[in-house]
Every structure is written in structure tokens, then in C-alpha cells.
C-alpha positions as CSV (number, residue, x, y, z in Angstrom):
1,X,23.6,-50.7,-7.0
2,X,25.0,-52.0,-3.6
3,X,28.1,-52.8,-3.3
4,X,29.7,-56.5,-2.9
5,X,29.5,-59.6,-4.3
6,X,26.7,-62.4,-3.3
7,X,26.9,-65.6,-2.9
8,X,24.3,-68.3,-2.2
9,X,25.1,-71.6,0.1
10,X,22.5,-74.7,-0.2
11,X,21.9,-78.1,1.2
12,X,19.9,-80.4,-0.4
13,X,17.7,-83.0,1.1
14,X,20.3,-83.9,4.1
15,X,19.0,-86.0,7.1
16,X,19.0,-84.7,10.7
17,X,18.3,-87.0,13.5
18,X,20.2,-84.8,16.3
19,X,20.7,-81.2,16.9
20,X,22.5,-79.9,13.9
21,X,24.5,-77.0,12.6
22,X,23.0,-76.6,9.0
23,X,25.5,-74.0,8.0
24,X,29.0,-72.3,9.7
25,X,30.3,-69.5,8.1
26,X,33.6,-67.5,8.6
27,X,34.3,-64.3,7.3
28,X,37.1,-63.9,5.3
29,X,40.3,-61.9,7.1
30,X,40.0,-59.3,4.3
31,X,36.5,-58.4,4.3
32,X,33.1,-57.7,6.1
33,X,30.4,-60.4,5.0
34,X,26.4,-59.3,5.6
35,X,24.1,-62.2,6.1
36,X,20.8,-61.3,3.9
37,X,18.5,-64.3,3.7
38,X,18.7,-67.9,5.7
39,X,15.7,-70.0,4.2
40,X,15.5,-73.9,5.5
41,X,12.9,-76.4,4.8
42,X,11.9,-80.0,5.3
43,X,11.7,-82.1,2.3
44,X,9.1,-85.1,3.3
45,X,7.6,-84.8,6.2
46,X,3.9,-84.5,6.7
47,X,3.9,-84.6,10.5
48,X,3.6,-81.3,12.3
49,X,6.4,-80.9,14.8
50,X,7.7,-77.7,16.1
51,X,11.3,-76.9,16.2
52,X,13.6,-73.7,16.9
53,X,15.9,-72.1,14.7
54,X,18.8,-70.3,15.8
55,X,21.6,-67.9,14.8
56,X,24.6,-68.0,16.9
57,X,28.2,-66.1,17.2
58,X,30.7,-68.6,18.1
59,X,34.0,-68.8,18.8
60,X,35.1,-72.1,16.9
61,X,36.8,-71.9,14.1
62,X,35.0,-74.7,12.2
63,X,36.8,-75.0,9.6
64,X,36.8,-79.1,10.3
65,X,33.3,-80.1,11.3
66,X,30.7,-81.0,8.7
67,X,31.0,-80.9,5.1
68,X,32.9,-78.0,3.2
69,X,30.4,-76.3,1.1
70,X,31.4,-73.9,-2.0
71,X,29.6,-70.7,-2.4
72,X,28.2,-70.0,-5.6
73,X,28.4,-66.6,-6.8
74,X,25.2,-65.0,-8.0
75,X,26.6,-62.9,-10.2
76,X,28.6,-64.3,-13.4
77,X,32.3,-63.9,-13.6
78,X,32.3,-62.6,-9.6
79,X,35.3,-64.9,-8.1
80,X,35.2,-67.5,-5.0
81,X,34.1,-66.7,-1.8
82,X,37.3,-65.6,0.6
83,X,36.2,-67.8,3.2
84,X,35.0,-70.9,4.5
85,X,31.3,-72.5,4.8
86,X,30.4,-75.6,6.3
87,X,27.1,-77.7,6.1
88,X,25.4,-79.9,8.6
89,X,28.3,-79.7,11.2
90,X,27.4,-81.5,14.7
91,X,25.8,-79.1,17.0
92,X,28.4,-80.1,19.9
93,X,30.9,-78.7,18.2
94,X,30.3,-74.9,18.0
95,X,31.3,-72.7,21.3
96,X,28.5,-71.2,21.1
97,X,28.1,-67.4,22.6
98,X,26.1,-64.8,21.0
99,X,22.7,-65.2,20.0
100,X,21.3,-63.5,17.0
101,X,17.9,-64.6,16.4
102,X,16.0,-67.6,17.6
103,X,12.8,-69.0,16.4
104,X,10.4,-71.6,16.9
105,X,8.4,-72.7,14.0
106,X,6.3,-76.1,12.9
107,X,8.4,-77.8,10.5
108,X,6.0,-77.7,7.8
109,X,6.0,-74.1,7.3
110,X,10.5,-73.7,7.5
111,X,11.9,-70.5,8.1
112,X,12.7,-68.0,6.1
113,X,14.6,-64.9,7.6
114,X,14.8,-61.9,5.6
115,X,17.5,-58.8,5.4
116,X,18.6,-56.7,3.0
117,X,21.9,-54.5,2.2
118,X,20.8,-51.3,4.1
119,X,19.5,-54.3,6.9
120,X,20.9,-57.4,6.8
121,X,20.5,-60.1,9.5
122,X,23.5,-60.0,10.9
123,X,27.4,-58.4,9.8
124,X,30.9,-60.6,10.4
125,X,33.9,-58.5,10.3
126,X,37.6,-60.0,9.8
127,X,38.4,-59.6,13.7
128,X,39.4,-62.9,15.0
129,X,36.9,-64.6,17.7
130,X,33.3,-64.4,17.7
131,X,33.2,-61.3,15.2
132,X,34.0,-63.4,12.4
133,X,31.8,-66.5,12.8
134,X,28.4,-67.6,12.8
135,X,26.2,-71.0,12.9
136,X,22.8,-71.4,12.0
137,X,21.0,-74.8,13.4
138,X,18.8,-76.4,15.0
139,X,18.7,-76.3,18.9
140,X,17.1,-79.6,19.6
141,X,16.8,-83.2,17.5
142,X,13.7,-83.7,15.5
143,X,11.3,-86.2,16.7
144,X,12.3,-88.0,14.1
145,X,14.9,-88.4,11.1
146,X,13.9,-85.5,8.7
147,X,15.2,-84.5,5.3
148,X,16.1,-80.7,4.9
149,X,17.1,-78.0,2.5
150,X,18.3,-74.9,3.2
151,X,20.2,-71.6,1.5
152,X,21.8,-69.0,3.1
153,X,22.4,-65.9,0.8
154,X,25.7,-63.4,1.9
155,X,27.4,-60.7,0.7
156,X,31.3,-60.3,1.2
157,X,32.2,-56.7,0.7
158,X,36.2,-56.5,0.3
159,X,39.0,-59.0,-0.6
């Protein structure tokens, strides 16, 4: 069994008409957190557009922007998540520096990125700065207002 506990984030059916964040996540100052799966997808659109994807190190904090978002552990009885998640947090508002993966894809397929525990997409430690902190968004406005979901599935081993 690998070690950890996981923890699933989700937005449901949110709007984006600009360049958005969809989830900022900080690592916790007692633990390591590997990213495994970032899955997002538009709810009603039936117009083929193509838009990128990105996975970012930042140096912001963001601990303000957006709306706070609760982990949910995947495993009964595992406690709360050590640190913080945001959703759907302005894109503007990252310091952006690292890039971790970028992809383009039409919205009617999403994007589903894939890791594991032995590979996982990307690792935060607890060091402060851009070690600790990731965004996933988009990197320019849909054409017009569309409706996603999205998870993001993490593992905090520590705390």
C-alpha cells in the first residue's frame, strides 16, 4: 500500500469568461503533497473551441483569491487536509514562474492528466516560495462564457 493520505478537490459547473485559475494549492509546512490526477471538463457546450491547460509553480501565496475549497478525504476516518486549496482564483493574481505541463486541447474532449505514487505529476515540498505552490488554469478566456468541472486528486504524505 503506498503511503499518505488522498484527497480529492472538485468544482462543479462554475462559469469562466476570462483566463482562470481553476485550482491553487499549497502544501502544508509539515509535509510533501504529490499531485496524481487533474481532470477538468466543460459542462454544456457543444461548440468546439480549443484552449490550453497549464500547470504552474508560483510564488503567491493565494491563500486570498478565489473561493476556499475543502479537500475531501478519500479514505474514511483520514483527517483534513494540512493545507489550503482555492478554486477558480483570477488568473492575474498568481506570480507565475515554473511551468509544469501545458496543453492545448478542444474543449469538448477536457483534459485529463494522469500520475501515480511511484510518478505523480508534480511533488510540493514545505519549503517556502515556489516549492510549495501550484496553479492549474487556463491561459487564455474562452470564446465565450463556459461552464466547467474539474477534480484534482493529491496525496499529502506527513503532518
Amino acid at each position: 500500500m503506498a503511503a499518505g493520505r488522498r484527497y480529492i478537490s472538485e468544482i462543479a459547473g462554475v462559469a469562466a469568461t476570462t483566463a482562470i485559475e481553476f485550482f491553487h494549492i499549497n502544501c502544508p509546512t509539515d509535509s510533501v503533497v504529490f499531485i496524481e490526477e487533474v481532470s477538468i471538463t466543460q459542462d454544456t457546450s457543444e461548440t468546439s473551441e480549443q484552449l490550453v491547460l497549464q500547470m504552474f509553480r508560483t510564488t503567491t501565496d493565494g491563500s486570498a483569491g478565489g473561493s476556499a475549497n475543502t479537500p475531501s478525504p478519500i479514505e474514511v476516518g483520514d483527517p483534513a487536509y494540512g493545507g489550503v486549496v482555492r478554486t477558480m482564483v483570477a488568473a492575474a493574481t498568481s506570480t507565475k514562474t515554473t511551468s509544469l505541463r501545458r496543453e492545448g486541447q478542444n474543449v469538448l474532449n477536457g483534459w485529463l492528466w494522469k500520475g501515480s505514487y511511484e510518478e505523480p505529476l508534480a511533488i510540493m515540498t514545505p519549503a517556502a516560495g515556489t516549492a510549495g505552490r501550484i496553479t492549474i488554469g487556463l491561459v487564455n478566456a474562452p470564446g465565450a462564457s463556459t461552464t466547467f468541472s474539474g477534480m484534482l486528486v493529491f496525496r499529502e504524505i506527513g503532518g
